[in-house]
Each structure stands twice: as structure tokens, then as C-alpha cells.
Jmol script that loads the backbone (N, CA, C; Angstrom):
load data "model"
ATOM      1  N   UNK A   1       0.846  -1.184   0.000  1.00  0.00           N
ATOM      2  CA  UNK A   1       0.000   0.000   0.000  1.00  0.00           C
ATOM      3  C   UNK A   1       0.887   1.241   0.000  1.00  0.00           C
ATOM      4  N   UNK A   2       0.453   2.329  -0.871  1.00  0.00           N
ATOM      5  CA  UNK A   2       1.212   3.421  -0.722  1.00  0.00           C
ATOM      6  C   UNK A   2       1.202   3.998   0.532  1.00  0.00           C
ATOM      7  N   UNK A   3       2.326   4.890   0.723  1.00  0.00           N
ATOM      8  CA  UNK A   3       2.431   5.706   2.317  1.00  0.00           C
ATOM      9  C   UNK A   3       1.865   7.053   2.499  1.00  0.00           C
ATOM     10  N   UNK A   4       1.859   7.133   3.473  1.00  0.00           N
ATOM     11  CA  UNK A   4       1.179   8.572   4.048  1.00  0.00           C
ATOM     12  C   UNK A   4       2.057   9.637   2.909  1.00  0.00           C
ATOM     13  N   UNK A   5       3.448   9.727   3.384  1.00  0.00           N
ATOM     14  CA  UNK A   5       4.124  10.704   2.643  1.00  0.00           C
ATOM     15  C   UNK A   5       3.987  10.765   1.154  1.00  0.00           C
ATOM     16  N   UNK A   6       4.019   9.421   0.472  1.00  0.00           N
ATOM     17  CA  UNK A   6       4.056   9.309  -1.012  1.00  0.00           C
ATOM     18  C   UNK A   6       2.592   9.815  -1.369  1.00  0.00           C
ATOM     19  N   UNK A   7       1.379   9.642  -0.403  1.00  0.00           N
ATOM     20  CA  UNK A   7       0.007  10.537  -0.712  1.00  0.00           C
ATOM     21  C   UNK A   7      -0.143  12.141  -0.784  1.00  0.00           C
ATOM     22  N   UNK A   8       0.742  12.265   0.292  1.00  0.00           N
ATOM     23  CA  UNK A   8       1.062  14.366   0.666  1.00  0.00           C
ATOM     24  C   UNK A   8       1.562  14.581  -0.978  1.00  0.00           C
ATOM     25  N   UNK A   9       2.753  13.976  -1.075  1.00  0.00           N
ATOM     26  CA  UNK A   9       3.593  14.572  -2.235  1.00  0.00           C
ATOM     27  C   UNK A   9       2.384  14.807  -3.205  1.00  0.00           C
ATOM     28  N   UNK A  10       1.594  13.655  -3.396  1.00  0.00           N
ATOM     29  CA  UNK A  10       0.951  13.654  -4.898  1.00  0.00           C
ATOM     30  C   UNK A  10      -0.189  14.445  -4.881  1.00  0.00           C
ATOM     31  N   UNK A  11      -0.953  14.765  -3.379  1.00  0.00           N
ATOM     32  CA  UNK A  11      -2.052  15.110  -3.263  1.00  0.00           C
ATOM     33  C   UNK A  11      -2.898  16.197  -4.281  1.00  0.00           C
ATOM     34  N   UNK A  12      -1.866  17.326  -4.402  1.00  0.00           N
ATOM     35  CA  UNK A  12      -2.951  18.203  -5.841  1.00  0.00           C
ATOM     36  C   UNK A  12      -2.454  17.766  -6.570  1.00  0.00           C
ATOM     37  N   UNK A  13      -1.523  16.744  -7.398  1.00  0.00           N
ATOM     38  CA  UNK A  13      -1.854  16.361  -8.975  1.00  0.00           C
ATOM     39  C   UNK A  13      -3.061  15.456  -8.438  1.00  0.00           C
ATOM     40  N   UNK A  14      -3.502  14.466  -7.774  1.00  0.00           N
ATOM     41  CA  UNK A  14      -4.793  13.857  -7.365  1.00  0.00           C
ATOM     42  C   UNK A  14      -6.124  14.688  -7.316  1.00  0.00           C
ATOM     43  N   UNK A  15      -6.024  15.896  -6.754  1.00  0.00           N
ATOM     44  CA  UNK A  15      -7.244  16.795  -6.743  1.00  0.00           C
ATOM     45  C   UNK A  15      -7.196  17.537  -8.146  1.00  0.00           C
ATOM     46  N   UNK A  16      -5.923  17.433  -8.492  1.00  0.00           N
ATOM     47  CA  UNK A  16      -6.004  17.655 -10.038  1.00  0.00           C
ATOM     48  C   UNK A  16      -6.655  16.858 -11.304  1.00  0.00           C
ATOM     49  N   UNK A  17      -6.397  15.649 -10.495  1.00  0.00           N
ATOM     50  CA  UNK A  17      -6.859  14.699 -12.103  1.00  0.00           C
ATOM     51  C   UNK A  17      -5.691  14.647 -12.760  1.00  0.00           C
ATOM     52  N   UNK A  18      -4.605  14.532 -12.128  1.00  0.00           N
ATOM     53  CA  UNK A  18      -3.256  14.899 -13.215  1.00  0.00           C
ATOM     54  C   UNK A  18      -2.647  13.784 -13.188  1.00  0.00           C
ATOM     55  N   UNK A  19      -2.979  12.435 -12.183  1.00  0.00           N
ATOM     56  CA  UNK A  19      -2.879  11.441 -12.052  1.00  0.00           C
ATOM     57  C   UNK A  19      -2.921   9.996 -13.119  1.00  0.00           C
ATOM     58  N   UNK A  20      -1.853   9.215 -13.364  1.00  0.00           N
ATOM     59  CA  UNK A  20      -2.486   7.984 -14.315  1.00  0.00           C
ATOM     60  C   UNK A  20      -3.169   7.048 -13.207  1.00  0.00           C
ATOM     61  N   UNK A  21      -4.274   6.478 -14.046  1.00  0.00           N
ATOM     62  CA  UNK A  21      -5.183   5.322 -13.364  1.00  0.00           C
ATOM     63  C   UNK A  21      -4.238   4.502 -12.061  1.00  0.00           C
ATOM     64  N   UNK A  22      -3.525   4.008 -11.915  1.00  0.00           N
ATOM     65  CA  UNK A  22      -2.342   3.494 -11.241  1.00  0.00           C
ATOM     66  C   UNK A  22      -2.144   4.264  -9.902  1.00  0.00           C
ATOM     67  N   UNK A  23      -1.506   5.160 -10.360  1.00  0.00           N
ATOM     68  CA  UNK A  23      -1.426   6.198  -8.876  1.00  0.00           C
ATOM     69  C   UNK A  23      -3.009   6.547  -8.364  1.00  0.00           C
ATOM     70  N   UNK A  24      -3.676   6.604  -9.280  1.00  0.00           N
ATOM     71  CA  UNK A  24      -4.913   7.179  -8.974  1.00  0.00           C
ATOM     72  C   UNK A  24      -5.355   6.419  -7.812  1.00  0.00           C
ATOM     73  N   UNK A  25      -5.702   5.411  -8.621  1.00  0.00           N
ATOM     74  CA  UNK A  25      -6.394   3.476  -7.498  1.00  0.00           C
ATOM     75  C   UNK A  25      -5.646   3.523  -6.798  1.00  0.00           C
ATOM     76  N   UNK A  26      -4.007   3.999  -6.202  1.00  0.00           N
ATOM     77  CA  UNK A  26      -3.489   3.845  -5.432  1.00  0.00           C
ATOM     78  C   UNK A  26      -3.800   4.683  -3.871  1.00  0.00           C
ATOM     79  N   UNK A  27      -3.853   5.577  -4.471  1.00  0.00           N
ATOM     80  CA  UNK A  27      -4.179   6.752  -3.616  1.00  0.00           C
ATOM     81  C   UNK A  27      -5.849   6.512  -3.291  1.00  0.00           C
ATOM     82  N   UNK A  28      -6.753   6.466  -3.841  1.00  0.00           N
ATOM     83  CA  UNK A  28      -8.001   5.989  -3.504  1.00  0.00           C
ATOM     84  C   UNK A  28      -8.112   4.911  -2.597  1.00  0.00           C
ATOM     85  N   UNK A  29      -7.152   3.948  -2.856  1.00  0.00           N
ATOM     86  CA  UNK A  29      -7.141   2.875  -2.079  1.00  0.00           C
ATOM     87  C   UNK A  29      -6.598   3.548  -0.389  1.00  0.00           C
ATOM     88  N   UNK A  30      -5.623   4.093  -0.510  1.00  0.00           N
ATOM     89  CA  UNK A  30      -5.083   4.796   0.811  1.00  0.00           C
ATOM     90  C   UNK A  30      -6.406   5.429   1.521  1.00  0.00           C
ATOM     91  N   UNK A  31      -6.655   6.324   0.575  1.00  0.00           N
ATOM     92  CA  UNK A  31      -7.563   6.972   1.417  1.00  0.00           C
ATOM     93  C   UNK A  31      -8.867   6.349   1.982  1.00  0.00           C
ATOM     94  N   UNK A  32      -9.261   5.538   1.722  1.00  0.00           N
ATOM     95  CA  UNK A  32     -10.601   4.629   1.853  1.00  0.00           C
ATOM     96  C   UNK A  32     -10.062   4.096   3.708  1.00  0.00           C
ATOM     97  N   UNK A  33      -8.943   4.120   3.989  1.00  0.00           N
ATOM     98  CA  UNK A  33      -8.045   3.139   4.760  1.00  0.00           C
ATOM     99  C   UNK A  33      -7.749   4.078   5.964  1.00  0.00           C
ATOM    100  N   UNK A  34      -7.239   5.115   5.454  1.00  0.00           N
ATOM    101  CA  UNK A  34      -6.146   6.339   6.390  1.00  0.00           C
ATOM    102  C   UNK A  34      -7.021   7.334   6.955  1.00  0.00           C
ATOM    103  N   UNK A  35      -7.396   7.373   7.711  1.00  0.00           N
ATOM    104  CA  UNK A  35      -8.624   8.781   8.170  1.00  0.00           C
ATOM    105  C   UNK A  35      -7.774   9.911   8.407  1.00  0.00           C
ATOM    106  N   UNK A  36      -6.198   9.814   8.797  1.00  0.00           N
ATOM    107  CA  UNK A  36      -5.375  11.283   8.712  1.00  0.00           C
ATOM    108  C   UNK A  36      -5.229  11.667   7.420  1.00  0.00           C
ATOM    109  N   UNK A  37      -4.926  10.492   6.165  1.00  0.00           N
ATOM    110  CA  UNK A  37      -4.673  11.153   4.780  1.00  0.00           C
ATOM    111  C   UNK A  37      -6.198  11.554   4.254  1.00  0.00           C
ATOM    112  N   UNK A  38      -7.074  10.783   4.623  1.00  0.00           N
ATOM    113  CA  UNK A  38      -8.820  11.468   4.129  1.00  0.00           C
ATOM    114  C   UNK A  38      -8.632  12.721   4.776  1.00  0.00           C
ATOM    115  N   UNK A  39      -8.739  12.987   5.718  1.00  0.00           N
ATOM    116  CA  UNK A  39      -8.925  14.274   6.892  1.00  0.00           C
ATOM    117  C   UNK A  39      -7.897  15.853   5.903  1.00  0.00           C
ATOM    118  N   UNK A  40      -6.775  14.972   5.357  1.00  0.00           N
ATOM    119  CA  UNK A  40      -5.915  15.811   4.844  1.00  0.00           C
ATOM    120  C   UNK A  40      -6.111  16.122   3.458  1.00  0.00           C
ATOM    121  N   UNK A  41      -6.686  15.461   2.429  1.00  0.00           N
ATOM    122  CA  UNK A  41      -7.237  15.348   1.143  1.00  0.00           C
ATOM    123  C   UNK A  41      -8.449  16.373   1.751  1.00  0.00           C
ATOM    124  N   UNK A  42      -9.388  16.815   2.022  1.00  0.00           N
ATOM    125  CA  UNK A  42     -10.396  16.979   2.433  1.00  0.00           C
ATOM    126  C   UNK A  42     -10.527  18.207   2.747  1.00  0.00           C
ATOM    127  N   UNK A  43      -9.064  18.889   3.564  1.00  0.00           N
ATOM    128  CA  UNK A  43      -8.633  20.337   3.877  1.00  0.00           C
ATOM    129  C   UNK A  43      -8.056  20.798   2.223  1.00  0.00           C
ATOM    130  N   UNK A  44      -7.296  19.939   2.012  1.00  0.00           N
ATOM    131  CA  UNK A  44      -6.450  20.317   0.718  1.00  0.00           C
ATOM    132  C   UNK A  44      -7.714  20.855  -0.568  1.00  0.00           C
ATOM    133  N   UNK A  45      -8.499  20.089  -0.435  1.00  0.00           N
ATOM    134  CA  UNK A  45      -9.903  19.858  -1.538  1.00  0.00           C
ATOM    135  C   UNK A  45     -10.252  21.579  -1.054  1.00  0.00           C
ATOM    136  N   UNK A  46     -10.557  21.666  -0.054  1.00  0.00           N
ATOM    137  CA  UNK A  46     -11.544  22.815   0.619  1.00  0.00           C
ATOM    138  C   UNK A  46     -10.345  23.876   0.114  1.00  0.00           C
ATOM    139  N   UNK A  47      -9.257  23.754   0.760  1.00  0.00           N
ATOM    140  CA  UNK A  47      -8.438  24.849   0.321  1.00  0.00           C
ATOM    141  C   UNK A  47      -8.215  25.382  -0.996  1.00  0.00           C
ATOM    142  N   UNK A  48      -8.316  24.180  -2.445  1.00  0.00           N
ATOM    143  CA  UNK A  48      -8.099  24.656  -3.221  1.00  0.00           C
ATOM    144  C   UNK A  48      -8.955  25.178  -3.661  1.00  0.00           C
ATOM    145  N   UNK A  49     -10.432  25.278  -3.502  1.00  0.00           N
ATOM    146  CA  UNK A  49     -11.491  25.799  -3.682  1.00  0.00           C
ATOM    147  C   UNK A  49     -11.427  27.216  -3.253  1.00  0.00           C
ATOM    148  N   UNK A  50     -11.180  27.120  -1.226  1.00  0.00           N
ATOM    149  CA  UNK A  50     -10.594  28.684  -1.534  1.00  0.00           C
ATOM    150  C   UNK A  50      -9.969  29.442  -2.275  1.00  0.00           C
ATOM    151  N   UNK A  51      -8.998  28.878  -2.106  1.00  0.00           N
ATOM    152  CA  UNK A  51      -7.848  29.693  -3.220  1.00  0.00           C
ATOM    153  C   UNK A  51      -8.281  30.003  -4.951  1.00  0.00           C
ATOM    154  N   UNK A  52      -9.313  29.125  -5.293  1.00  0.00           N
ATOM    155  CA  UNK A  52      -9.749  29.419  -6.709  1.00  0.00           C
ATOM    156  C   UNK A  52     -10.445  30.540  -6.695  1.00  0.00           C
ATOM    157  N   UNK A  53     -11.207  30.768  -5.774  1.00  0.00           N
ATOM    158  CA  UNK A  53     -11.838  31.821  -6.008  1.00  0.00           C
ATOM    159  C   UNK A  53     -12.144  32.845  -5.194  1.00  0.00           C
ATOM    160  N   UNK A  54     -10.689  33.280  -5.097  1.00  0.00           N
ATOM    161  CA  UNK A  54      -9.796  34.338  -4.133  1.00  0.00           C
ATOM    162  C   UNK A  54      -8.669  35.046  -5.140  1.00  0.00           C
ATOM    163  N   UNK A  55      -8.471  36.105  -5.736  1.00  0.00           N
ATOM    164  CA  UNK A  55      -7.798  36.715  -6.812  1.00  0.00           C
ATOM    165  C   UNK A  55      -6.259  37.368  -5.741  1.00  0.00           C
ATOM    166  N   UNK A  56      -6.344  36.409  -4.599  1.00  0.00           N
ATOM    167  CA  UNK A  56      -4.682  36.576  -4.194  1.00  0.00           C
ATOM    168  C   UNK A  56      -4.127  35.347  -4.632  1.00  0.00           C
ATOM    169  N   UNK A  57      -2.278  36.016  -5.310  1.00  0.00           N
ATOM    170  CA  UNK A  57      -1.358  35.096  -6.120  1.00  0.00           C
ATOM    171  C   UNK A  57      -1.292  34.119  -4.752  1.00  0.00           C
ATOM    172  N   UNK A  58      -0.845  34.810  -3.445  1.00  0.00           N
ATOM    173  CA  UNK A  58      -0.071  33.791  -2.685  1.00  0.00           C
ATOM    174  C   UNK A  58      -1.001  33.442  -1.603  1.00  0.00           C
ATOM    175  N   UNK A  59      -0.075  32.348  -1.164  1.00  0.00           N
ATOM    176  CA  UNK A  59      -1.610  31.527  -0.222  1.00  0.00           C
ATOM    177  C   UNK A  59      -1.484  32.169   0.965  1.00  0.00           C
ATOM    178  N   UNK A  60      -2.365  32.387   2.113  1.00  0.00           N
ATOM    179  CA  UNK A  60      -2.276  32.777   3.464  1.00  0.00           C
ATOM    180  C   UNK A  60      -0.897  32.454   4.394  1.00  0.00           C
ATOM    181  N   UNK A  61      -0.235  33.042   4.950  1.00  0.00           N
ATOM    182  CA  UNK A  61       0.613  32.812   5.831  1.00  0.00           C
ATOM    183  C   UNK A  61       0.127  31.475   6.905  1.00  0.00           C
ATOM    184  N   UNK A  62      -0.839  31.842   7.405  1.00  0.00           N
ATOM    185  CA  UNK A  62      -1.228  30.918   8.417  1.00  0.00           C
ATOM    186  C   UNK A  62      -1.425  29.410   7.518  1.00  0.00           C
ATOM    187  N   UNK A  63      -2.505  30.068   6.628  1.00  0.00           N
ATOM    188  CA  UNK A  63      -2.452  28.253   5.989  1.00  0.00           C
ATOM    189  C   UNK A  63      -1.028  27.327   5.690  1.00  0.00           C
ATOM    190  N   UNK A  64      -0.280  28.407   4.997  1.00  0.00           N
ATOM    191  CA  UNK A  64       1.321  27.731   4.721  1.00  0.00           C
ATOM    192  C   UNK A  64       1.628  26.895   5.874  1.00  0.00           C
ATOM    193  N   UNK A  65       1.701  28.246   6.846  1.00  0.00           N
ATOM    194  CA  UNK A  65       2.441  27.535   8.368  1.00  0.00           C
ATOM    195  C   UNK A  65       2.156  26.155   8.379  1.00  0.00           C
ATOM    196  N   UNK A  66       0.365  25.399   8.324  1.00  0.00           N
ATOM    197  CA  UNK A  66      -0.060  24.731   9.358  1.00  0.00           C
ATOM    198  C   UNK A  66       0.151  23.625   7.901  1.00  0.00           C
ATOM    199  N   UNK A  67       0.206  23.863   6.777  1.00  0.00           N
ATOM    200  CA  UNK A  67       1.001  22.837   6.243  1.00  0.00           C
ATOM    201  C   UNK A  67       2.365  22.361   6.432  1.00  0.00           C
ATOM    202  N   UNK A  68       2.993  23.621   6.147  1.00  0.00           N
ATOM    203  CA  UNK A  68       4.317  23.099   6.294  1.00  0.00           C
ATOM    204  C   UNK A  68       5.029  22.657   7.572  1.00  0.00           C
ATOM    205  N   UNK A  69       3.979  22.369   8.598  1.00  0.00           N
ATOM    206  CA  UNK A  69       3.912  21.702  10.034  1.00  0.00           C
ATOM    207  C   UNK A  69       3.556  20.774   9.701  1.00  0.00           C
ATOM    208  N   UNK A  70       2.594  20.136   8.947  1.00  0.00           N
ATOM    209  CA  UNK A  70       2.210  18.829   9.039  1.00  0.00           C
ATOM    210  C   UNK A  70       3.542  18.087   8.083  1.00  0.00           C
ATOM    211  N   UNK A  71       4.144  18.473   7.235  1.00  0.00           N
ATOM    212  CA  UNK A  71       4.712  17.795   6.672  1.00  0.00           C
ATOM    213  C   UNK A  71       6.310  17.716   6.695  1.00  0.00           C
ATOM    214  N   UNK A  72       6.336  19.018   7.805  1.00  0.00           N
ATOM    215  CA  UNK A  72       7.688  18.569   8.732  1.00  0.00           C
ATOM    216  C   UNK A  72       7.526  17.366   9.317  1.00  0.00           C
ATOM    217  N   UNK A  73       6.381  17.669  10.011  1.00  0.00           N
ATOM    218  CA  UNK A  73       5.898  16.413  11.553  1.00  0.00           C
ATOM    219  C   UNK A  73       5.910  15.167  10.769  1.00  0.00           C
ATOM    220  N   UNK A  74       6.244  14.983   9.437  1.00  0.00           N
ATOM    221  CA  UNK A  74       6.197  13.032   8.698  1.00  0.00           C
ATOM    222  C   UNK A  74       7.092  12.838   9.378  1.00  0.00           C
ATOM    223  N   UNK A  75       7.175  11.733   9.065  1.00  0.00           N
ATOM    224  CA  UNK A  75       8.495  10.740  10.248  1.00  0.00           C
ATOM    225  C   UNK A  75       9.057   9.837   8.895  1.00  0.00           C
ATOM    226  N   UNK A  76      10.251  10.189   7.821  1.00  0.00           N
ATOM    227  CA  UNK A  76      10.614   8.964   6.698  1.00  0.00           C
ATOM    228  C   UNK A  76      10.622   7.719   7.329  1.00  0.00           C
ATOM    229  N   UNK A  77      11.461   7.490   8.732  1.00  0.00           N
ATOM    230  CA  UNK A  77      11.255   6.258   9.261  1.00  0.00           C
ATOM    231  C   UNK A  77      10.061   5.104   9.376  1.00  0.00           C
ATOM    232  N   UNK A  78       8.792   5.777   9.264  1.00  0.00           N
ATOM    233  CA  UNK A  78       7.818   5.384   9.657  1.00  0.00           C
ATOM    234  C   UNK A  78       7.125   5.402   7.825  1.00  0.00           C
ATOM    235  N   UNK A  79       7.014   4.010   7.877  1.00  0.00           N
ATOM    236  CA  UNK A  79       6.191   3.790   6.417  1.00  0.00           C
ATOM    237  C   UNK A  79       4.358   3.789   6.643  1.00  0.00           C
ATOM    238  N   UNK A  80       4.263   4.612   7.312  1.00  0.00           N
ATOM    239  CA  UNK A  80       2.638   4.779   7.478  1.00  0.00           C
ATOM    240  C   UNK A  80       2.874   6.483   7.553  1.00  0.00           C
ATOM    241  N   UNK A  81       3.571   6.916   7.104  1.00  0.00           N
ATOM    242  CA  UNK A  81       3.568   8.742   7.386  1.00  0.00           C
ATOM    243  C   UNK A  81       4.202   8.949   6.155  1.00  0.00           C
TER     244      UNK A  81
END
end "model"
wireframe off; spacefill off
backbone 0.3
color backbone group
């Protein structure tokens, strides 16, 4: 099964559709499974929606932050993150 981290990386080409069938089922499969990577697909989904239809180039400070916290906080050691 793919990992937590290998889901973060791909997550907007996935909300993109930018995905081949393969990664796609892969990641579907994760998420059906992972309630932190659903929980996180789910903010990401909502966010990009904000951001579409918000005519600022750059994203919120705060939102950055509380990403780029979650994806410090992966652990490579750990093949479930």
C-alpha cells in the first residue's frame, strides 16, 4: 500500500486529475483506509477551492504555516507517514 508521505507529495496532482489510473487506485485505495490522509485530502480539496476563487497570487501565511507543520511532523522512518 502506498504511504502517508508518497500521498502528501501527490495530493494536488490527485485533486487535479493529473494522475495515471495506477497512482490514482493507489491513492483511492489509501484513502478509503487512512482517516489522517482522508482528513488531509479533504482540507487540501476545501483549500483549493478557496484559493480558486480568491484573486490573491499567494496563499495565506497561516495556511502555509499549518502545512508546512504537518509535513515537517512526517516521520521517513515510519512507512505509514
Amino acid at each position: 500500500m502506498i504511504r502517508c508521505r508518497d500521498v502528501v507529495e501527490r495530493l494536488w496532482a490527485y485533486l487535479d486529475g493529473e494522475l495515471d489510473e495506477t497512482d490514482h487506485r493507489a491513492i483511492e485505495e489509501h484513502l478509503r483506509l487512512c482517516v489522517r490522509c482522508c482528513g488531509e485530502t479533504e482540507f487540501a480539496d476545501e483549500l483549493r477551492g478557496v484559493l480558486a476563487t480568491r484573486s490573491r497570487p499567494e496563499m495565506p501565511t497561516d495556511v502555509k504555516d499549518v502545512l508546512e507543520e504537518f509535513i515537517d511532523g512526517l516521520d521517513p522512518t515510519n512507512p505509514n507517514t
